[in-house]
Every structure is written in C-alpha cells, then in structure tokens.
C-alpha positions, 0 to 999 in steps of 0.5 A: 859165344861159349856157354861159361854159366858152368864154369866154377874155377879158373883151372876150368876157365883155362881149360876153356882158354886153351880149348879155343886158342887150339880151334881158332884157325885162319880162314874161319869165321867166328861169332864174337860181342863187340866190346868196344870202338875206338878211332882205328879199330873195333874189338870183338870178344870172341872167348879167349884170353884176349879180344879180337882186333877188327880195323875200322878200314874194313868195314868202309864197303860192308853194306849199310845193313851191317854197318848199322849193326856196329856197336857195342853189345852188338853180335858180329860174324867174323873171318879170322885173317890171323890167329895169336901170334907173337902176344899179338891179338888175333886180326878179324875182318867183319867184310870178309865175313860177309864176303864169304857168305856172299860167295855161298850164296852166289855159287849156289844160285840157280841159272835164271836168277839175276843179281844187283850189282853196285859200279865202283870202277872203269877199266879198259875192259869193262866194269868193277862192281860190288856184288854184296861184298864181292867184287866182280866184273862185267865186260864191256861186250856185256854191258847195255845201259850204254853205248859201248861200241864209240871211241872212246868207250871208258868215258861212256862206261864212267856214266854208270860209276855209282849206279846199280845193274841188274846182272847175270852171273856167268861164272863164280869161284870163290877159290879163284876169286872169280865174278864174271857177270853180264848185263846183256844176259840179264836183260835177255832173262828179264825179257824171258820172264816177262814173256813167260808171265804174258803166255801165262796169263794171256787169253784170246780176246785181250786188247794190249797196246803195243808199237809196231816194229817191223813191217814186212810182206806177210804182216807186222810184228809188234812190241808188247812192253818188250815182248813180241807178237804178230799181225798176219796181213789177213788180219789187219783190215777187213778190206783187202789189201796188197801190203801191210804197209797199206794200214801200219808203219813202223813206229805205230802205237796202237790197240791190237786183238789177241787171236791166238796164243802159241805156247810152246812155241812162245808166239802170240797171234794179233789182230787189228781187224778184229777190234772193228766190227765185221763187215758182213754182219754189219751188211746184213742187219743193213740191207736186205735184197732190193736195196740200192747202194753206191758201189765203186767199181774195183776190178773187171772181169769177162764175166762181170764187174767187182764192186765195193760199198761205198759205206762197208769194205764188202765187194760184190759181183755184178754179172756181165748181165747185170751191167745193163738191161740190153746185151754187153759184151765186155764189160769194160763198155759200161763200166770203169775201175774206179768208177762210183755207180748206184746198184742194187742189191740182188743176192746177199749169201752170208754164210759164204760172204757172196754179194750179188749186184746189179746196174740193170733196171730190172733183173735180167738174170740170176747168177748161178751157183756154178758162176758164183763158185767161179767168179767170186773168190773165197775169202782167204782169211788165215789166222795162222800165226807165221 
C-alpha cells in the first residue's frame, strides 16, 4: 500500500489517483487490505479510486494457509486478470497469485529436490495434481503407489484421488503452462538420498538388519531399508561351502556385518560369518596337542583323509600314516566319508589355520612342511566385494 501520510489536498490525492490507474496493468501482482466480504466476492483496497473485486470462487483451491489469512484488515497479494474498464472495477484473483509464486519457485528448483503433490483427477493418461497452486501431471508410466500395468488402469489410478505424492519435476514452464512431474523418479531419488545418508554415515563393524533378496553363485545380495549390499560366499559361514543357497534363501531377515564400504563406487560389503566367533581361535583356547576329538571324515585323498570337528567348522588332515599304526595303502581301506572316528590332535599351526590329526596309536610320523603345503589347501577367504 502507498504512503498517503503526506498528502495534504485533494489535487495531491488525485495525482496519487492517476499515478496508480496508469501503473496498474494486467498480469501484475499488487498488495492490497481486504476491506470486506460478502457472499460472492472479496473487496481488496489496492489504492485507487475504487476497490478491487476478488470472487470468493477463486479462493476454493488456494492452500488452507492462505484461506485462513481471508479476512478484513488482513493483507493479500493479488494477480491483476483485468484493470478499470467501462467504470468496472479492476477484476483480481488471490489463487493466481499464489499460482505465480508457485511457478517461481518450481522453476527454480534444483535437480535432486522432490516436491508434494495433492491428486485431484484421473485421465486416461495418468494423474491431474495440485502442486501448491499449479496444476501439473504425472503419467501414468511414471506413477508407483499402484499397479498401473492392468486393464483397467483408471479404476486403479482413482485409488489415489485425494492422497498426496511425493513427486519429481521433469519439466516446468509457467509461459506454457507446463508440469510434467514422476513418481517413479522421486522414489529413484529418495533411494539415493537414503544411500547417500547410509555410505556417509556406515563404519566397518556395524551390525544392520537386512532381507535377503537375491541368492546367486558368488553370494547374496541384501536389502537395507531399501539400500543394497552384498555377502561374498566366502564370508557366509565359517565352514565351507559350495553354494549360497547352503546357509540363506530368498526372503531371510537377518543381522549381517559390515565389512567394507565402497564409497565411490557406492557398494557395501557384508558378512554373515563374522558376527560368530572364529573358528581357529575358538580351536586354540580349546585344545591343545594330544587332545583327542570326534572328527567326520569329509573328503580322502592319496595322501591322507580330510577331517572335520564334530564341535568346531575346522578341517584337518590326517596323513596316510597316520590312519593307522601298520603300513596303508590307500586310504580308503581305513576310512570312509562321512564316516565319524576319534583322533588326536598332533599339530595345531594357527598362523596358517593347518590342523594335523592322527588315528594311530601312537605317532608314526610327522607331516612335513613340503607335505603341508601340498596337501593342505589355503583358505581362500576374499573380502572383495564383487
């Protein structure tokens, strides 16, 4: 509103008068007092001669912010739709006011920033939503509350009339009166947020739950509250295995370990073994050399039988002369997979997990380091995240 404290005349207050007739022009938006309300219009002194006339219709979709701020005294911003014409008063709308300020702030939003939208239509196309005051569209392609690939797809889509979405806008020109916004989008960006917040604040050794969602040859992948991360097979048990599918399936809750974090490549490495204790060292504060233990034979050899603990996942190797006190030929003659046996404990090398056993009474020979390296094979352990 115009300072009028000064004016002293009426050839001043005309002057005012036709100073503001000559700058009121369409498509400008004016501040004005709302001096009254009646059943059909709003009037808003706006300094000239005469009021402006806002029709209550147009405030019917404003936001309830601005609908509360409708009374007398109160002051509005307005879009001017037509100046004085013919004695007729100058015709305002607080809406498109609002809509303007709208269309500013959506064209100046920056690409990762997501937007409300409140459905008010179905079309064959897709969805009519308010966004503010402007009324935008989203595809049906890129909407995914529902299911939109049915038959009948403007049944499913009318699911949502009323309710607001989080969307993304993919193109906004007030001068075409353009919205087009995605759903699909939004969520692709919320996920991204999500991981983004994770990487950041993620340190090895955190436990997370998370739901197993894929089981393939080299591990499983799991999700984490939305965000992905991965079990190398090497890191699901402690005891060896040939598949994944031996320790998780698809749908699995569960605690998992983080091993690594990939930032730029924006990967998370897991791992399911590591939230049990480790075998050896559970082995060594156990047992010592001369212990006897059960052990099941896992897996024979020209040189020997591959054992496993009854009470640990360790395997160890009992040397072809150690299966018995006499001379053996194959081992197959004294022992069997699968087969369980008492033996005793005759080497524990910790420092390169090498377990040496023996069924003999009494220790016919020692397993050489050359013999070790050949017959014992080397954990494979990987941490890599693939």
């Amino acid at each position: 509103m115009p300072d009028t404290s000064t004016i002293t005349s009426m050839e001043q207050w005309l002057d005012l008068v036709e100073s503001q007739l000559s700058e009121l022009s369409e498509g400008q938006i004016i501040e004005g007092v709302i001096t009254h309300i009646t059943p059909n219009e709003i009037l808003v002194d706006i300094g000239a001669k005469q009021e402006g006339i806002v029709p209550l219709s147009d405030i019917e979709w404003v936001d309830e912010s601005i609908k509360a701020n409708i009374k007398e005294g109160a002051t509005v911003r307005a879009y001017v739709m037509r100046t004085f014409e013919d004695d007729e008063p100058p015709l305002l709308s607080i809406s498109r006011a609002a809509q303007e300020k709208d269309w500013q702030w959506l064209e100046n939003l920056s690409d990762d920033e997501l937007v409300e939208g409140r459905v008010a239509e179905v079309n064959k196309g897709g969805l009519i939503v308010y966004v503010g005051m402007v009324r935008g569209f989203v595809p049906a392609s890129h909407v995914v509350s529902v299911n939109t690939k049915v038959p009948d797809r403007q049944a499913v889509l009318r699911q949502l009339l009323g309710k607001t979405l989080t969307l993304k806008v993919l193109e906004a020109d007030s001068k075409d009166n353009r919205l087009i916004l995605s759903e699909r989008e939004a969520k692709k960006e919320e996920l991204q947020r999500r991981k983004r917040h994770m990487l950041e604040s993620l340190q090895v050794g955190d436990v997370l739950r998370g739901r197993i969602t894929n089981v393939v040859d080299f591990g499983a992948f799991v999700d984490l509250d939305g965000v992905d991360g991965m079990i190398h097979i090497s890191e699901l048990s402690w005891d060896r295995i040939e598949h994944p599918s031996e320790v998780v399936k698809v749908g699995d809750e569960l605690d998992v370990y983080v091993l690594k974090i990939d930032h730029k490549r924006e990967r998370i490495g897991l791992s399911l073994k590591r939230l049990h204790p480790e075998p050896w060292e559970q082995l060594v504060e156990k047992y010592q050399v001369g212990d006897e233990v059960d052990v099941i034979i896992t897996r024979l050899a020209e040189f020997g039988a591959f054992a496993r603990l009854v009470d640990l996942p360790v395997e160890g190797l009992i040397h072809i002369s150690e299966l018995a006190d006499g001379h053996v030929a194959q081992p197959q003659d004294v022992v069997q997979e699968g087969q369980q046996v008492r033996a005793r404990i005759v080497r524990i090398e910790s420092d390169r997990k090498r377990l040496g056993l023996s069924l003999a009474s009494q220790t016919n020979s020692i397993i050489n380091d050359e013999q070790s390296d050949i017959t014992q094979p080397e954990d494979e352990e990987t941490n890599e995240i693939q």
